[in-house]
C-alpha positions as CSV (number, residue, x, y, z in Angstrom):
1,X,24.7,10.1,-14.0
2,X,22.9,6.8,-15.3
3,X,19.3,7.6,-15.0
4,X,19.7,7.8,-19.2
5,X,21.6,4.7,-19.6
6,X,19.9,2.2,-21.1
7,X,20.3,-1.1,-20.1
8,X,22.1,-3.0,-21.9
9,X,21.1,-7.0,-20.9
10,X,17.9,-7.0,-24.1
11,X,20.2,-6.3,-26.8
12,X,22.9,-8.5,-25.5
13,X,20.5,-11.7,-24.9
14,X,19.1,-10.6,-28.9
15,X,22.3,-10.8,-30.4
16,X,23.5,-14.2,-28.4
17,X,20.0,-15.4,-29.8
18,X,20.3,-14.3,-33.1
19,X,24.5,-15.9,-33.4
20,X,22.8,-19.3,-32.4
21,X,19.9,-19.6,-34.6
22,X,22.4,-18.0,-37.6
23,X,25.3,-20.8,-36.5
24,X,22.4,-23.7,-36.1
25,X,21.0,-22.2,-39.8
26,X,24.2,-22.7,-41.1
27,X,25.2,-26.5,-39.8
28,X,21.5,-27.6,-40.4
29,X,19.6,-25.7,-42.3
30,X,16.1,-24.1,-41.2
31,X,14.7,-27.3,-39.7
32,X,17.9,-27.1,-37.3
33,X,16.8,-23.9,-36.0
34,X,13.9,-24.6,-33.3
35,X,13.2,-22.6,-30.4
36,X,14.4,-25.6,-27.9
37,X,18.0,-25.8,-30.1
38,X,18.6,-21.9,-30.3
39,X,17.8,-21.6,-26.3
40,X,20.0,-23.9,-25.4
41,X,22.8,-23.2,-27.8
42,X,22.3,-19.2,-26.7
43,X,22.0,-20.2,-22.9
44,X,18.8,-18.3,-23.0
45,X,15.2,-19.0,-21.3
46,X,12.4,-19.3,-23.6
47,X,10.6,-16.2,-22.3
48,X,13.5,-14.3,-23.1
49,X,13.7,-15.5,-26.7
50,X,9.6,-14.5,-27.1
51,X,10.8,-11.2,-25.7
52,X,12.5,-10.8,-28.7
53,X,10.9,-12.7,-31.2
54,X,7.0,-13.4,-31.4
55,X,7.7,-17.3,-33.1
56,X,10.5,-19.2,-34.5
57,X,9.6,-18.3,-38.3
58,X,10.3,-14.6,-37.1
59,X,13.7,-15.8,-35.3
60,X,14.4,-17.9,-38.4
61,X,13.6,-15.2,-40.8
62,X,16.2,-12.5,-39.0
63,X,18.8,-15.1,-39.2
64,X,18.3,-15.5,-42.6
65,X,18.8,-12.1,-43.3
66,X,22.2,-12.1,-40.9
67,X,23.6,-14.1,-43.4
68,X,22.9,-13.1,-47.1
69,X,25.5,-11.2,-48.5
70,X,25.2,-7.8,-50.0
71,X,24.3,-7.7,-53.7
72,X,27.2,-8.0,-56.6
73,X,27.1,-4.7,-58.0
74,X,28.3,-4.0,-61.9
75,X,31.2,-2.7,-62.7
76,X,31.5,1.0,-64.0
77,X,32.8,0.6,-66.9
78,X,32.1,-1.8,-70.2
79,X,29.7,-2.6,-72.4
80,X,26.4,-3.3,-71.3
81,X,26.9,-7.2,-72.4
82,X,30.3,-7.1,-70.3
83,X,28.4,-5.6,-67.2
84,X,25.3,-7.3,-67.2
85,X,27.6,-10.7,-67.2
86,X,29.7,-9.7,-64.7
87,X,26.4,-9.4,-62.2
88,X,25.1,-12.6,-63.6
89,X,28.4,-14.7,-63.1
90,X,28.9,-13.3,-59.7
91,X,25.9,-14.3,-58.8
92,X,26.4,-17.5,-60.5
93,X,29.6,-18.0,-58.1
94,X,27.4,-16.8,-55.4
95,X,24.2,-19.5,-56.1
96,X,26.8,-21.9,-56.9
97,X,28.7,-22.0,-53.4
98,X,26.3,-20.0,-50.8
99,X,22.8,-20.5,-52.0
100,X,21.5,-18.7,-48.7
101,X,19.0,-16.4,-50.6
102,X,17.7,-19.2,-52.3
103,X,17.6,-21.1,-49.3
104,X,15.5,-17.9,-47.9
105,X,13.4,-18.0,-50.5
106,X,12.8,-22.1,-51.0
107,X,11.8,-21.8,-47.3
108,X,9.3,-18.4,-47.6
109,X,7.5,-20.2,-50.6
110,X,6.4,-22.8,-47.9
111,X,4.7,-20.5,-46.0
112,X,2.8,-22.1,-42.9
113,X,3.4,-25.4,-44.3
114,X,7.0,-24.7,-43.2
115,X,8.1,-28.0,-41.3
116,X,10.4,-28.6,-38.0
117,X,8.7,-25.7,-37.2
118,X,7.2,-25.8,-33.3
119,X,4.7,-22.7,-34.1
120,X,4.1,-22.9,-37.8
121,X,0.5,-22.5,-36.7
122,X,1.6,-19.3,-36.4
123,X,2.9,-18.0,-39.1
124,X,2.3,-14.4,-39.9
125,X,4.1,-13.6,-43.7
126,X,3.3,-9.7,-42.3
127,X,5.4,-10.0,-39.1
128,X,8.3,-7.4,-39.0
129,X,11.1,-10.4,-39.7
130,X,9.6,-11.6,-42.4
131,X,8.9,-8.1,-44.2
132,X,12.3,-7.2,-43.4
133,X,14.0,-10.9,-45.2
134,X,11.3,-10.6,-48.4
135,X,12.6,-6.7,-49.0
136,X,16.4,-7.7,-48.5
137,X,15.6,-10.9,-51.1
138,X,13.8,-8.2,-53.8
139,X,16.2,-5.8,-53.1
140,X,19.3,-8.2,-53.4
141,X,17.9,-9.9,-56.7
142,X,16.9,-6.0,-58.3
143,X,19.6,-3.9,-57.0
144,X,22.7,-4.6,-59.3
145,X,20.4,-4.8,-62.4
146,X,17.9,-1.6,-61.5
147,X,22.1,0.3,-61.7
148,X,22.3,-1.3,-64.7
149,X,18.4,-0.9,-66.4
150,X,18.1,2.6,-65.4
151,X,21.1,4.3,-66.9
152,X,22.1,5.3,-70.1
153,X,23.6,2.2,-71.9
154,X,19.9,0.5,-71.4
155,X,18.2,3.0,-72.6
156,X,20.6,3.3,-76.0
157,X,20.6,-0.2,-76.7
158,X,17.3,-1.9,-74.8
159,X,13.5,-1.8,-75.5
160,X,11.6,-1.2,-71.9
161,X,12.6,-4.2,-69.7
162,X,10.3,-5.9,-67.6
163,X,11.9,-6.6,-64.5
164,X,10.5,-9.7,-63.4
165,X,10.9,-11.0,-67.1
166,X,14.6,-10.4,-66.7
167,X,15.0,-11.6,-63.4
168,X,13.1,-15.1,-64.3
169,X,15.6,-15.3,-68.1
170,X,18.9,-14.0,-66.1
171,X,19.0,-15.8,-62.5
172,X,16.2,-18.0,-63.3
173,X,18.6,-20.6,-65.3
174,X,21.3,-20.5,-62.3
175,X,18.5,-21.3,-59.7
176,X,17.7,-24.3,-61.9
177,X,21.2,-25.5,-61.9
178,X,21.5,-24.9,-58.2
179,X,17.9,-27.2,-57.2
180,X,18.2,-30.0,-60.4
181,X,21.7,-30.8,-58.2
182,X,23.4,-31.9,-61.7
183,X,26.9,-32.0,-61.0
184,X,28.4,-31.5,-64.7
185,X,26.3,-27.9,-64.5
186,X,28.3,-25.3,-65.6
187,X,27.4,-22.0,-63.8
188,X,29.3,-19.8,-65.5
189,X,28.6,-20.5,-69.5
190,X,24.9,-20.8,-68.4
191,X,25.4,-17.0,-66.9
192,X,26.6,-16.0,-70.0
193,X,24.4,-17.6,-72.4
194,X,21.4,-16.4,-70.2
195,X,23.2,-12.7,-70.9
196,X,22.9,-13.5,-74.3
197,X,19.5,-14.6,-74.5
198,X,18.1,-11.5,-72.4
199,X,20.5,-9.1,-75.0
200,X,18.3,-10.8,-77.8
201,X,14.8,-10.4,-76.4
202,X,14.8,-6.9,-75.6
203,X,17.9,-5.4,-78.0
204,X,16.6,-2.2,-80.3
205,X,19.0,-3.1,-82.9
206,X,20.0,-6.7,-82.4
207,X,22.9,-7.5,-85.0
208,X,23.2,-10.9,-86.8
209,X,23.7,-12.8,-83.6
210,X,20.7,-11.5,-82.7
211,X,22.8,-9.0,-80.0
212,X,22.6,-5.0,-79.9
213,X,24.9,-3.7,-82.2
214,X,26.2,-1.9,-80.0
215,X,26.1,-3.7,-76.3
216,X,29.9,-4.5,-77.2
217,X,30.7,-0.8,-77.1
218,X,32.2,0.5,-73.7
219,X,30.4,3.2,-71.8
220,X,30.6,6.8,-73.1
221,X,32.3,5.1,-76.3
């Protein structure tokens, strides 16, 4: 029997549409990715793409999202300073070669000023896509640290976090290197001087360096 098939064709002409605007998003950035570029590349008619996807932002916006990588997570084991640097340096490496969420977010912040555009007009921040890339951009920034902030080393060695606080003093310094495009900018001693930094604002018992006492001591030590 086929009568409960279903067809097939939609969610083939999606995905073809959605491999062209992510391959035209990565050769060209967002202004490369209009609806006249991805139709053609995806040898699909316009209707079809409007089918799928209510404007170009919303097109762009699920591309996005096809290509940002799952979060760096911490490691198990070490001391809170060792695991909190090993999230910030991998996302250093990360920033540092593959900016895509940043590139995500630089292009969200423009909002319906957002050029090359065809139906900017248009632009609807509530539309499905564009929910969908601004929760995988707060989930990929607060995922690694929320493992980190809500188990028991923080709450040992740190006074109440504020999230966004640590987000803007531990990624905030790698995005800066990233957008000032200074060449000599080393990612990885920033990461771990911005470690630092954060260890010294919110450490209960910060020793002489102005570090916890203990945020060199392993997990369970």
């Amino acid at each position: 029997m086929t009568g409960g098939r279903s067809d097939p064709r939609p969610a083939r002409s999606r995905a073809r549409l959605l491999d062209a605007a992510t391959a035209l998003l990565r050769s060209g950035g967002p202004g490369a990715v209009t609806i006249d570029a991805v139709t053609r590349s995806a040898n699909v008619a316009r209707a079809t793409l409007y089918r799928h996807f209510s404007s170009a932002n919303d097109l762009l916006a699920a591309s996005f999202v096809s290509l940002i990588p799952p979060p760096p997570m911490p490691p198990e084991h070490g001391s809170l300073r060792e695991r909190l640097t090993a999230i910030v340096v991998a996302w250093a490496e990360s920033i540092a070669e593959a900016p895509t969420t940043l590139t995500a977010m630089a292009w969200l912040s423009l909002g319906p000023d957002i050029g090359h555009l065809p139906d900017a007009q248009h632009f609807d921040a509530g539309s499905i896509e564009m929910r969908s890339l601004r929760e995988r951009i707060a989930q990929q920034y607060s995922a690694p640290f929320d493992v980190i902030f809500e188990g028991p080393q923080a709450a040992a060695e740190l006074e109440p976090v504020d999230r966004t606080m640590a987000l803007a003093l531990l990624i905030g310094p790698l995005a800066f290197g990233r957008l000032s495009t200074l060449a000599d900018f080393d990612y990885r001693s920033v990461a771990v001087a911005a470690v630092d930094g954060f260890l010294k604002c919110f450490a209960k018992n910060p020793g002489p360096d102005g570090v916890s006492a203990v945020s060199s001591e392993p997990e369970g030590a």
